[in-house]
N, C-alpha and C positions, 0 to 999 in steps of 0.2 A: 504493500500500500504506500503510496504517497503522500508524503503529510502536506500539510499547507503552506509553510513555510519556505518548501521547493516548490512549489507551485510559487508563491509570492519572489522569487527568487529568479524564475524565469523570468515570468513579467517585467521585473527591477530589471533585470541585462538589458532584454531587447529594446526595454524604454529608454536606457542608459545608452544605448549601443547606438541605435538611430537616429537620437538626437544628436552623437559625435558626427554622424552623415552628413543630418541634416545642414550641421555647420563645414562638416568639409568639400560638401558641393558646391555651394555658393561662395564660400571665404577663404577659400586655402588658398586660391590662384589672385586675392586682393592681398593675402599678408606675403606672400611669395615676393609680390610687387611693390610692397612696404618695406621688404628691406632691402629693397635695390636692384633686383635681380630684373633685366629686360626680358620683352616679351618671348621673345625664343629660351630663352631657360625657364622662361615659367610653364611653355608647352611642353618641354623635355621634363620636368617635373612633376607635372601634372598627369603626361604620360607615362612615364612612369610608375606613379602609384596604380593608375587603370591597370597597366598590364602585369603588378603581383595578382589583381585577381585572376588570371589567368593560372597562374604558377604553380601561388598558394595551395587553392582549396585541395585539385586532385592529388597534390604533394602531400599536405600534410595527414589528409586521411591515408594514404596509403602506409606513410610512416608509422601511425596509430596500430595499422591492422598487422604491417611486417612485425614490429617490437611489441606487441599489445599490450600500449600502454593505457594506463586507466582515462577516459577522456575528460574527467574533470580535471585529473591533474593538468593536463595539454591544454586545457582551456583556462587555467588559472596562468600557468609560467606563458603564455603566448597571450594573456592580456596585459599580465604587469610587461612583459617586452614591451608588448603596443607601446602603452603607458609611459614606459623610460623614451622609449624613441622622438614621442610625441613629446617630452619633456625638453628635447635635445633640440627641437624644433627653434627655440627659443635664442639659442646661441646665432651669433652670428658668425657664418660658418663659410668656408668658399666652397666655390659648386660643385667641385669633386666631391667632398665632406657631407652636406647639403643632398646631392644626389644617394651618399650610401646612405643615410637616415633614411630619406623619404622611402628607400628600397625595402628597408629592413622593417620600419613602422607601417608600411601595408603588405608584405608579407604575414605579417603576425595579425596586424588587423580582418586582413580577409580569409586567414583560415579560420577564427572563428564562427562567424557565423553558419557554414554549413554545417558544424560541426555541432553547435545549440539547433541548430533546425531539425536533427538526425535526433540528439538526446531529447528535443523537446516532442517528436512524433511516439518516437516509445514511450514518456510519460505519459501521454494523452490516450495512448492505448490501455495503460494500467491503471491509470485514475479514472478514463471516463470523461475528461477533459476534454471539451474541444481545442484541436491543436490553434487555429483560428482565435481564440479567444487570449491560449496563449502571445502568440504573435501579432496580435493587434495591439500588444502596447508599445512595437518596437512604431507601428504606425502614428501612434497619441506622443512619441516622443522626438519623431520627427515632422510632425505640428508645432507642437511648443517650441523646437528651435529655430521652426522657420518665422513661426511669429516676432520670439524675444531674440532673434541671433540680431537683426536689425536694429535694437537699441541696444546692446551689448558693443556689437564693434561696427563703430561708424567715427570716421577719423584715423585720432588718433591711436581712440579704443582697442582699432586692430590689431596692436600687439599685444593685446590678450589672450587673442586668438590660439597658441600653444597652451597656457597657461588652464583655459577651460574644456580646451580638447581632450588635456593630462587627465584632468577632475573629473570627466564621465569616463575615461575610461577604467579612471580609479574604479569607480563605480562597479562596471562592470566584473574587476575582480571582486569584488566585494559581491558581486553579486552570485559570481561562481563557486562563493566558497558553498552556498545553501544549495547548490546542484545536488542531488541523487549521484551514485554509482552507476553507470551507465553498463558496465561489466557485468554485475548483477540483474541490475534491467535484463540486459539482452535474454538471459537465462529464466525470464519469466513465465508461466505459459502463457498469459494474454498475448505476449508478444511476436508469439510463431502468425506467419502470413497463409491468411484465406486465400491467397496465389501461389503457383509454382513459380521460381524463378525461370525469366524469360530473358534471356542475353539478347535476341535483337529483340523485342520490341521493347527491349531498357534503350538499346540503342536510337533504334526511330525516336523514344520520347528524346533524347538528350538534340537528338536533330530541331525538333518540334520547337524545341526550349530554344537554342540560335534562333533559330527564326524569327519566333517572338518578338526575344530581347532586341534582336536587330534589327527589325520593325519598329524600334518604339527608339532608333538614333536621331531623327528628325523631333522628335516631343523632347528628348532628353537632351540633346546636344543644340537646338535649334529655336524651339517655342518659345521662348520667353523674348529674343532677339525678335523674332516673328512679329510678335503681340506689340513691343514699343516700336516696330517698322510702322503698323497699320493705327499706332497712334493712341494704345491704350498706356497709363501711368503704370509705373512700378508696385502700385500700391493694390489696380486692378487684377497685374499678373499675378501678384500673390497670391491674390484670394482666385485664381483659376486653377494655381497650384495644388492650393489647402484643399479645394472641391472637389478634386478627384481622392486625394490622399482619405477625407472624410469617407469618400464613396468608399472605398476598399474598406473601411474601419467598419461602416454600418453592414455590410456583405458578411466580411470575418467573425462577425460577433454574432450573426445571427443564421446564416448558412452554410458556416463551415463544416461539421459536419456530413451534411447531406452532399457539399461538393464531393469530398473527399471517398464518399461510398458509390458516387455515381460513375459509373462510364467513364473512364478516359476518354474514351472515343467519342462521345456525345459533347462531353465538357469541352476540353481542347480543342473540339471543332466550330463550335458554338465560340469559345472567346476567340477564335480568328479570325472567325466572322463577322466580331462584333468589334474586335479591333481594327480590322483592313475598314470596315465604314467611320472610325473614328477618324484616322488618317486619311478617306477620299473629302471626308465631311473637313476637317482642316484646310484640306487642300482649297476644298471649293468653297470656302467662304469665313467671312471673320466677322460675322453679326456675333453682338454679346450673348443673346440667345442660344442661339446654336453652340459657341464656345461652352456655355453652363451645361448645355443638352448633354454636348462630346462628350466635357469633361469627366461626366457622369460614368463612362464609358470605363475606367479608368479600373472601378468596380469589378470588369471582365478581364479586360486586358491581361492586368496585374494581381489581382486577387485572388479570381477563381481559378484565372492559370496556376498559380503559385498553387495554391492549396490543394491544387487535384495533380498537382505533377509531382512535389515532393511527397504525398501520400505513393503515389502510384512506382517511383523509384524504387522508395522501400520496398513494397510488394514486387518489383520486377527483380530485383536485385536479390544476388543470394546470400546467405545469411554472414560469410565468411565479408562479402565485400559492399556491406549497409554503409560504412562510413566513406567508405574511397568515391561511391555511385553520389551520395549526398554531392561529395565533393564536384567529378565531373559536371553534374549537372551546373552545380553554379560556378565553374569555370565556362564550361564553353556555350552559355547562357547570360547571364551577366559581366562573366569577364571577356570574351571571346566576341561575343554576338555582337552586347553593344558597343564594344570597341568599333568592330566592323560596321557596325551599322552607322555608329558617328562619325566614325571617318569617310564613309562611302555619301553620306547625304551632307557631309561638310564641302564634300566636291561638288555637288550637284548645286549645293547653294549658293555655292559662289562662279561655276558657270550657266545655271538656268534661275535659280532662285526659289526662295520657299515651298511653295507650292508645289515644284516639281520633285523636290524631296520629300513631301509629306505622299503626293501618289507614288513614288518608287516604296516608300515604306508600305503604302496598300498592297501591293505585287509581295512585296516578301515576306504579307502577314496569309497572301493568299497562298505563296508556295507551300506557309506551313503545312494547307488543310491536303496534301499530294502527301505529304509525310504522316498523316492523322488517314489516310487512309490507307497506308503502308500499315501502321499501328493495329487498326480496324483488324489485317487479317493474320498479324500474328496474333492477336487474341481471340482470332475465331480459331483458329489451327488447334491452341494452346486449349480452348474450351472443346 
């Protein structure tokens, strides 16, 4: 049984964990720029941390399963890393120096989270928990930073910016220490899969998953630049931002569950669907209306993807390699995808323009649904 305390424990991380996001999307490449460094070292910098997510995740799960080491301890020593890295932020440092931090404080940064997303699925199986309900608070604490990171650092404030990034991740070890035994866990019986492991259609989902992500490099890398092109305030975009972010909180907390038991085939095909209309609806018009409608979108996209694909991993995946599959998935998903996807409609924007990247990203939310019916029939075979 799980007491409450690991339950209140997860919650604390992810709300802890995403608020450091929340502030390192928007502000890392302003304090980068605060202490001097021109715009080409801030891109090399910035690219950088993107591509540990790549690195990380599949890396460090495989190392867990090679040594089997316990994974709360790996997620306590790989947050205080974070933690000291992100401390070091702070020095002024030349771009050699500078460069091996940023490397080492998102290495350690991005192998956590697959690796709380993997521990917090098997709690959710032995408590009853929706996993959703868990992970909706990493969504509540990447609100709160979008809201307050704007009066925190504005000016001069920005050199705070290391200083509060240290202090949630503080957080998050503190939050690690009330984790569960995840070793144990494993060995529970609620925890054995009402699936047989399935090697390719773990595969097709991991395809499924780029696609997605990389569909969503025009929103991510693009929208906000988009929004003050066509004349809306900084103050507007925000609240387009928080709307979608909102959207996926009211979903997670009230249908996660039911995603998580439904079809992969159904779900995944349905959020592509309803993603590639969010991006043609982009494409084709910037009425404040319609933006409120999309945003709303945001619900499918990212939510019910998320929570019906890392349910379905575990289930694809066999029992030996739960942590490494976690991993792949948000490597070449979120580190892999939207790399590709932001770089591919960073070119488009700047030789055709907005628009014409938000319809390329329709196209390779529509490729996904070829790969979802790839999925379709190794899970008819496997039934």
């Amino acid at each position: 049984m799980i007491s409450n305390s690991s339950l209140i424990s997860i919650r604390f991380f992810y709300a802890a964990y995403f608020a450091a996001m929340g502030l390192i999307l928007p502000y890392f490449p302003v304090y980068l720029a605060d202490l001097g460094f021109n715009t080409l070292w801030v891109g090399i910098f910035v690219g950088a941390l993107t591509a540990t997510k790549v690195i990380a995740p599949p890396l460090a799960g495989a190392l867990l399963e090679y040594r089997q080491t316990n994974t709360r301890t790996f997620l306590l020593l790989a947050s205080c890393l974070a933690a000291a890295a992100s401390a070091a932020l702070i020095l002024h440092l030349n771009t050699s120096l500078m460069l091996v931090i940023i490397l080492l404080f998102g290495f350690f940064w991005a192998a956590i989270l697959p690796l709380t997303d993997g521990l917090s699925l098997v709690v959710s199986e032995i408590s009853m928990m929706s996993y959703g309900r868990l992970r909706v608070w990493g969504s509540v604490g990447f609100v709160m930073a979008t809201l307050f990171g704007g009066y925190w650092l504005v000016g001069e404030s920005i050199g705070q910016f290391p200083l509060i990034l240290t202090a949630l991740l503080v957080l998050t070890t503190i939050a690690g220490i009330g984790f569960p035994n995840i070793q144990s866990l494993n060995e529970h019986p609620s925890c054995s899969s009402e699936s047989l492991p399935n090697q390719r259609a773990l595969l097709w989902l991991f395809f499924i998953g780029f696609c997605m992500q990389a569909s969503h490099g025009a929103y991510y890398g693009f929208f906000s630049l988009y929004m003050l092109d066509v004349g809306y305030s900084g103050g507007e975009i925000g609240l387009f931002w928080i709307l979608g972010v909102l959207a996926e909180i009211v979903l997670m907390w009230y249908w996660s569950i039911s995603i998580q038991k439904a079809s992969p085939v159904w779900v995944l095909g349905i959020c592509l669907i309803l993603a590639s209309l969010r991006w043609v609806g982009l494409a084709s018009t910037t009425n404040v209306i319609a933006i409120v409608l999309l945003q709303l979108l945001h619900a499918a996209s990212f939510a019910a993807f998320h929570l019906s694909t890392v349910a379905w991993v575990r289930k694809f995946a066999d029992s030996k390699h739960q942590t490494s599959s976690q991993g792949w998935y948000s490597s070449l998903g979120f580190g892999l995808g939207s790399t590709i996807g932001i770089m591919l409609c960073g070119y488009i924007v700047e030789t055709q323009g907005y628009s014409s990247a938000f319809y390329a990203c329709t196209f390779i939310a529509l490729l996904g649904l070829l790969a979802v019916w790839k999925l379709n029939q190794q899970v008819r075979i496997q039934a």
